[in-house]
C-alpha positions as CSV (number, residue, x, y, z in Angstrom):
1,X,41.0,36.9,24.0
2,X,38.5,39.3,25.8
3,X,37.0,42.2,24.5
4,X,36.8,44.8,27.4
5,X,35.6,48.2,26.1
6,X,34.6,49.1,22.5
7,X,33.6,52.5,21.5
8,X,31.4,53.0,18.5
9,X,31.3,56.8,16.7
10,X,28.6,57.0,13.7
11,X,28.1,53.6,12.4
12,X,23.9,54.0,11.8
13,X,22.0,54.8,14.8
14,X,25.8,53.5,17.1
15,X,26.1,57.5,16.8
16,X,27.6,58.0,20.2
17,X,28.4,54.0,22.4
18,X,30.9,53.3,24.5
19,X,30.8,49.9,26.4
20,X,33.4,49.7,29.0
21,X,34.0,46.6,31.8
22,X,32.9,44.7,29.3
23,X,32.0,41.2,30.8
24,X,32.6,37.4,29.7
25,X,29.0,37.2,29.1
26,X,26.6,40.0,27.8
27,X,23.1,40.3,27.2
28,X,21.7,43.2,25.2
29,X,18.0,44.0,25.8
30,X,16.0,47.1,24.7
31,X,13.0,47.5,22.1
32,X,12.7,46.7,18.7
33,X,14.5,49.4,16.5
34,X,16.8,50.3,19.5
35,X,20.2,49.4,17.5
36,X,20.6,45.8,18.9
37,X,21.3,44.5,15.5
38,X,23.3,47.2,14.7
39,X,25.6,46.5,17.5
40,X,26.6,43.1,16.2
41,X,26.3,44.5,12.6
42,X,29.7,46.1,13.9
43,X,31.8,43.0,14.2
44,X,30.4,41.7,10.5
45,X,31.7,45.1,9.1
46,X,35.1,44.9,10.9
47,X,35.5,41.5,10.0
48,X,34.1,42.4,6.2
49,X,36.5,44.9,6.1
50,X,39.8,42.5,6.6
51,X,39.0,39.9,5.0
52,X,38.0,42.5,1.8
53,X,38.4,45.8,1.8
54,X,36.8,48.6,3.9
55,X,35.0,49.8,0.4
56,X,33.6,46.3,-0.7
57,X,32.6,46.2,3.5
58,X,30.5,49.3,2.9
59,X,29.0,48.8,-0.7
60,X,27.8,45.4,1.0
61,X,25.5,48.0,3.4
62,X,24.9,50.4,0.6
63,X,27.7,52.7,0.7
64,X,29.3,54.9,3.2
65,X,26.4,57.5,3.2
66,X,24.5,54.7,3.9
67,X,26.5,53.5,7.1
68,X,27.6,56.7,8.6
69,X,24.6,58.6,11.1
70,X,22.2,60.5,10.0
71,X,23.2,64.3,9.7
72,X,26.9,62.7,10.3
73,X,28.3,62.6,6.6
74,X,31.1,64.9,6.8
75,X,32.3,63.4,10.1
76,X,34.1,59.9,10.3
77,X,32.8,56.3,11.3
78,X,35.0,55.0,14.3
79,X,35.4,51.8,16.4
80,X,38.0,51.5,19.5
81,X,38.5,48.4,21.2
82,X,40.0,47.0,24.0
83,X,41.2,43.6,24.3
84,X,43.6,41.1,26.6
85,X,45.1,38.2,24.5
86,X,45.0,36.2,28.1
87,X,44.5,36.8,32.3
88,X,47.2,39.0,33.5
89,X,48.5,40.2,30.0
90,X,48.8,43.8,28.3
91,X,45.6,45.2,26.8
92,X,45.8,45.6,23.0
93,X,44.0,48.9,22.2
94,X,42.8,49.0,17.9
95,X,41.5,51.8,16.5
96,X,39.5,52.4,12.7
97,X,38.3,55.6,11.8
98,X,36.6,55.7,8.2
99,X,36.3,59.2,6.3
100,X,34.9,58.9,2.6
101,X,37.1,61.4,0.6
102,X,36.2,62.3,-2.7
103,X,32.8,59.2,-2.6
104,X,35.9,56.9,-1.9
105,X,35.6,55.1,1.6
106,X,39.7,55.6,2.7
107,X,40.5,54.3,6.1
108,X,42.0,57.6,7.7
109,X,43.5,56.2,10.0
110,X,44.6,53.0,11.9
111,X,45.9,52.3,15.1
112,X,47.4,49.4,17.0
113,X,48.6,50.0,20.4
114,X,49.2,48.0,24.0
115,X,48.4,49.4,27.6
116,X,50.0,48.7,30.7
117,X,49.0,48.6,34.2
118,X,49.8,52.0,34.6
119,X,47.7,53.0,32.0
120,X,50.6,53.4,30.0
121,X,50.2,53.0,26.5
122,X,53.1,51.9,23.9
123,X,52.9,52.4,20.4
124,X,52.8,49.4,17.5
125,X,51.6,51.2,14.4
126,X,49.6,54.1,13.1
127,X,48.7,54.3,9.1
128,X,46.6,57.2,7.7
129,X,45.5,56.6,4.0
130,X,47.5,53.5,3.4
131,X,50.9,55.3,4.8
132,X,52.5,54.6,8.0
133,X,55.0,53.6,10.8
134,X,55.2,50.5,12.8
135,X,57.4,50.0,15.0
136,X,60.3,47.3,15.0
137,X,62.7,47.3,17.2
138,X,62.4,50.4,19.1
139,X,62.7,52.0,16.0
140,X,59.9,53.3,13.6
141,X,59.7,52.4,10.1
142,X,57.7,53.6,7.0
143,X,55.4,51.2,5.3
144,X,53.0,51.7,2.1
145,X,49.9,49.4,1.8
146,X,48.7,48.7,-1.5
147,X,45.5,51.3,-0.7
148,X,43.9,53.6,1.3
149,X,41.4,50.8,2.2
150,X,43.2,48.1,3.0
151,X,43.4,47.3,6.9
152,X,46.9,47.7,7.9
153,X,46.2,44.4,10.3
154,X,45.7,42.5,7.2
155,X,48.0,44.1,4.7
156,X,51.6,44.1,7.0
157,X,51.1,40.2,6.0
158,X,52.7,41.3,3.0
159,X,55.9,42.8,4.9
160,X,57.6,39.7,6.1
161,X,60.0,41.6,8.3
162,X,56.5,42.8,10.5
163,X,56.2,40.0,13.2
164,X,55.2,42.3,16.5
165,X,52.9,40.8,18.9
166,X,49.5,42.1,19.0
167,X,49.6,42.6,15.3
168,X,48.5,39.0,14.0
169,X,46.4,38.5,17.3
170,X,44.4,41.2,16.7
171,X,44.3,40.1,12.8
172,X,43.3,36.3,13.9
173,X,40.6,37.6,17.0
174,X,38.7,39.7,13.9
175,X,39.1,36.7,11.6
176,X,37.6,34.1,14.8
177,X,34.4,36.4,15.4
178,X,31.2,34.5,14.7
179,X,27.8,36.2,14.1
180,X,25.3,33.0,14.4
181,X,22.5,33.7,12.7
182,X,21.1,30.4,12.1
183,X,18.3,29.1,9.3
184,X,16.8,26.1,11.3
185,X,14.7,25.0,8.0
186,X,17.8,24.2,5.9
187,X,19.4,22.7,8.3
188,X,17.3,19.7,9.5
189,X,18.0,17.8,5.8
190,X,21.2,15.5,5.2
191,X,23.8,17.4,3.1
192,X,26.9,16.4,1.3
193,X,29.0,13.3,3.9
194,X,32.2,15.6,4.2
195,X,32.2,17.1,7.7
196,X,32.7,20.3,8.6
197,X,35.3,21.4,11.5
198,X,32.7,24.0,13.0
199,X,28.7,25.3,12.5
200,X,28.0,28.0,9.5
201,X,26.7,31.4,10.6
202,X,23.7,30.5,9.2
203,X,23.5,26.8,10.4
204,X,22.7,25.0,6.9
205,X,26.2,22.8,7.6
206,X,24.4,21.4,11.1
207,X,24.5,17.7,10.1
208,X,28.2,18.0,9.0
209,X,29.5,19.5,11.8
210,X,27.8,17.0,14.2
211,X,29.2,14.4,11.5
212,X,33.1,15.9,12.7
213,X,32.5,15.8,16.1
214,X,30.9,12.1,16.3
215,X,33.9,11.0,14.1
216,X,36.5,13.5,15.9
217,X,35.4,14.0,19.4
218,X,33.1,11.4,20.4
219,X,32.6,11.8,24.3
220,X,32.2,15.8,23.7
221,X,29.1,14.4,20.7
222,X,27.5,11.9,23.5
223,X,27.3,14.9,25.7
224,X,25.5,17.2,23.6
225,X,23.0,14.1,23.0
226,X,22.4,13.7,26.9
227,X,21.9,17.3,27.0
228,X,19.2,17.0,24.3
229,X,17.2,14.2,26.3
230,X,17.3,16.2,29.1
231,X,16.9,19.7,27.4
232,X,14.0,18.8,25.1
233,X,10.6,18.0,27.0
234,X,9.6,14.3,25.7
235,X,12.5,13.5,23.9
236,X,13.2,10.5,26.3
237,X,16.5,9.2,23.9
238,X,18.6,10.5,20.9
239,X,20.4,8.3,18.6
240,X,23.0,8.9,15.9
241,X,23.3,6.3,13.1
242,X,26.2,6.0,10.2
243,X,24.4,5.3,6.9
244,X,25.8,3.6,4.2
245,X,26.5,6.4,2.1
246,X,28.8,7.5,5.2
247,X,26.2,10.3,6.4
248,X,25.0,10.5,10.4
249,X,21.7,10.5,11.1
250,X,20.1,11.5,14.2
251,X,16.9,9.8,15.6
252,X,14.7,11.0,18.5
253,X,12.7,8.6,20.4
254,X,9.3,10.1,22.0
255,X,7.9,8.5,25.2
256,X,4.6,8.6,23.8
257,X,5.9,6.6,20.7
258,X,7.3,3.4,20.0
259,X,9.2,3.9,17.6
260,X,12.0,7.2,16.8
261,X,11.3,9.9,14.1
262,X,14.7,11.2,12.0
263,X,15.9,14.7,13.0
264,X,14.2,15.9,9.4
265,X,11.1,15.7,10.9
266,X,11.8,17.2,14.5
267,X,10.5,20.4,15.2
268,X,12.5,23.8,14.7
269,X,13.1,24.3,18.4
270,X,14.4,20.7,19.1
271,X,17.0,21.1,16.0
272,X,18.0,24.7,17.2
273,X,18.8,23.4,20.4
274,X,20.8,21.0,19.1
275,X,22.6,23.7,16.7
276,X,23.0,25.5,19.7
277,X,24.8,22.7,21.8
278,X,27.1,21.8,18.6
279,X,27.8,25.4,18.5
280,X,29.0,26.0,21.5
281,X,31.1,22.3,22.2
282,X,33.1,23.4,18.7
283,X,36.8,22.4,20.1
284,X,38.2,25.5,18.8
285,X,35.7,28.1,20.3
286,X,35.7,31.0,18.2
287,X,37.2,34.2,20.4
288,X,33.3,35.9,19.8
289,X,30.1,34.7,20.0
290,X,26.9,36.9,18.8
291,X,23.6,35.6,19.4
292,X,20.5,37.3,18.7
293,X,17.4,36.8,20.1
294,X,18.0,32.8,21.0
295,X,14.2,32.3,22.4
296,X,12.5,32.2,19.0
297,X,11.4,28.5,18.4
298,X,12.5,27.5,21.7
299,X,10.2,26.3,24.9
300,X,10.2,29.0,27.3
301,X,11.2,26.8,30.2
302,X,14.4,25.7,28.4
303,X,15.9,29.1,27.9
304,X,17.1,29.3,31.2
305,X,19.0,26.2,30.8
306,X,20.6,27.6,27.8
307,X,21.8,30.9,29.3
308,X,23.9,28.4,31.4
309,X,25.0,26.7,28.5
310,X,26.0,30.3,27.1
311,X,27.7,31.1,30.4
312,X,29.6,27.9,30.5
313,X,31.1,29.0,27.2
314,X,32.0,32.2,27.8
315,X,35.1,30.7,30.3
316,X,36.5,29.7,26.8
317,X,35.0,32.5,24.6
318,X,33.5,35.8,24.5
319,X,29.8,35.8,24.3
320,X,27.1,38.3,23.1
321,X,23.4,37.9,23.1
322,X,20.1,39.9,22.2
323,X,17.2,38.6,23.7
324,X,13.4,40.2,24.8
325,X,12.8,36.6,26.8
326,X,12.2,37.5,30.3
327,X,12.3,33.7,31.0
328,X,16.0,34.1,29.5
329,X,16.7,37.2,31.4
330,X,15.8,35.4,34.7
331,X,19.3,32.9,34.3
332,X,21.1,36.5,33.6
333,X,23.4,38.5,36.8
334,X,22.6,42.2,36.8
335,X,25.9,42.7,36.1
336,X,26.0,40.7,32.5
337,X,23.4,43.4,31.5
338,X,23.1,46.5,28.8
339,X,20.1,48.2,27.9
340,X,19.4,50.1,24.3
341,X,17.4,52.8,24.1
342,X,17.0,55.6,21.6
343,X,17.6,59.2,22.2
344,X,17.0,61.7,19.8
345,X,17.4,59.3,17.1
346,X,20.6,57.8,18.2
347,X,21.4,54.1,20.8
348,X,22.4,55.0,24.1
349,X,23.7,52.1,26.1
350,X,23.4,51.4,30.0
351,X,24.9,49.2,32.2
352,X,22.3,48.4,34.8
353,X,23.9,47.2,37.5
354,X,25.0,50.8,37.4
355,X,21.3,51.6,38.4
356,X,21.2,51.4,42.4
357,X,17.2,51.2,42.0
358,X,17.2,47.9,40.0
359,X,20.1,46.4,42.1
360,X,17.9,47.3,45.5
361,X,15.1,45.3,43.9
362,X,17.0,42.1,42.4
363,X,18.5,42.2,46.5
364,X,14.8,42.2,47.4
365,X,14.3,39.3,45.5
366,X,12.7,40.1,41.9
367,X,14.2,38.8,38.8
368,X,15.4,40.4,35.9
369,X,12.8,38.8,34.0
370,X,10.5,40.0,36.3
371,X,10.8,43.6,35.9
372,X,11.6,43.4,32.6
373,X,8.3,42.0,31.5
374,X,6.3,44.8,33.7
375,X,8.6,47.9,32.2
376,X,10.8,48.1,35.2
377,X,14.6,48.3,33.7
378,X,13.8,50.2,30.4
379,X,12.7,53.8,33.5
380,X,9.7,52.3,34.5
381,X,7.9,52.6,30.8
């Protein structure tokens, strides 16, 4: 499942973003307080607000007036999206608009829809304050949900007699979205010996997960500790050892060293590129992948290697990254690329391969990296 446009209307500085053509792979650049975070802020929220409620996902930010844009609190906080399931099938179009009525966040209304190639679009359900129609059968019925701020995605579960498609693809693509925002320093230690089936947000499960896939899928585990000898300057092997107490432990051998240290005293940049690598061979690969700012703790030289590694999963899964690493933005295509800036207070977002300036001088030869690091793709700044 792709994502291929998403609109954004008054979610914090996102006053006024719509990101259209939407490629397997997409870097967001731009300055520091330019809404970057924000952006990805937007799939925890969505994904906050089905699996609780669209309240709980606000109070969790401080409350709608909180959320919604500045000078924007009478108006409504939207999201549209655009997704195919698979190549060559009917786009699913989902829509959430958020009002707060009364201080209560209520969602006001809800729409599920598919378009066709003719840019014909067909009706699956619309709900406005808990109340609506879906459709079943050619025919449209009324359904209650048990409140205004329950996602209709989430609460037709409770109608069993609501099986369309779309409907619980859109529900399990929301559910699959994966935010990485990992914690290198709790990570390095051993933890508990049950494994984990796939890497925390946060990281802190790291040994666990590479415990499943060294007990689960062996040959994908040997690869990611090739890619680590050749990834990590020095690191000339990498071992993984069973202990006793049924735990793995990972051992790096140094050239200039005789003998191998244990990952807990690695350094943060060679255990986040091994979180990395487990991250992205997880044999279910979640639908979305957001990564921000992946150079911190890494050597410069590597992060082109990893852009590749992040373009080799986006043939399974959707990924989105942040990044200020020219070094990075040299692996990137012009046409993977979206720049934040802020006007007037608010994001704006551009697609730069829109910009026939920039595309005469990556032609030319230069790099993205390039003229990012002299000014070049932010207007010449």
């Amino acid at each position: 499942m792709q994502i291929e446009s998403i609109k954004i209307k008054n979610y914090k500085a996102l006053q006024d973003v719509c990101i259209e053509n939407i490629t397997p792979m997409t870097v967001i650049i731009g300055e520091n307080g330019v809404g970057k975070s924000t952006f990805f802020d937007v799939f925890r929220f969505l994904q906050d607000c089905l699996n609780t409620n669209v309240k709980t996902a606000l109070d969790k930010r401080g409350g709608f007036k909180e959320v919604v844009s500045r000078g924007r609190a009478d108006e409504e906080i939207g999201f549209e999206l655009k997704f195919r399931l698979e190549k060559n099938t009917v786009t699913i179009i989902y829509k959430l608009y958020i009002s707060n009525v009364g201080g209560r966040p209520t969602v006001a209304k809800e729409y599920l829809g598919s378009e066709f190639s003719q840019k014909i679009e067909g009706f699956l359900f619309e709900f406005t304050k808990g109340v609506g129609k879906v459709l079943d059968l050619l025919d449209l019925k009324p359904y209650n949900l048990d409140s205004p701020d329950v996602l209709a995605i989430k609460g037709l579960g409770q109608f069993k007699s609501v099986n369309l498609p779309g409907i619980a693809e859109c529900r399990k693509m929301i559910e699959g979205w994966t935010i990485s925002d990992f914690r290198i320093s709790s990570a390095s230690n051993l933890q508990d010996n049950v494994a984990s089936e796939h890497l925390s947000v946060n990281g802190e499960n790291l040994s666990q997960a590479a415990k499943y896939l060294y007990e689960n899928h062996k040959p994908t585990f040997n690869k990611i500790l090739e890619k680590m000898k050749k990834r990590i300057p020095g690191v000339v092997d990498v071992q993984a050892e069973p202990t006793i107490d049924d735990r793995l432990v990972l051992r790096f051998k140094d050239g200039a060293f005789k003998d191998p240290f244990l990952s807990k005293y690695a350094s943060d940049g060679t255990m986040k590129m091994f979180a990395y690598l487990v991250l992205l061979a997880d044999p279910s690969p979640s639908p979305l992948l957001c990564i921000e700012e992946p150079e911190n703790q890494l050597y410069p030289q590597i992060l082109g290697t990893l852009a590749e590694e992040f373009r080799e999963y986006s043939d399974k899964g959707q990924i989105f990254v942040s990044t200020h690493s020219p070094d990075f933005l040299n692996s990137v295509e012009l046409n993977e690329l979206i720049l934040f800036k802020k006007k007037d207070g608010y994001t704006t977002a551009k697609r730069l391969s829109e910009d026939a300036t920039i595309g005469a001088m990556i032609d030319y030869g230069d790099k993205l990296g390039w003229l990012w690091k002299q000014g070049l793709l932010d207007g010449g700044k």
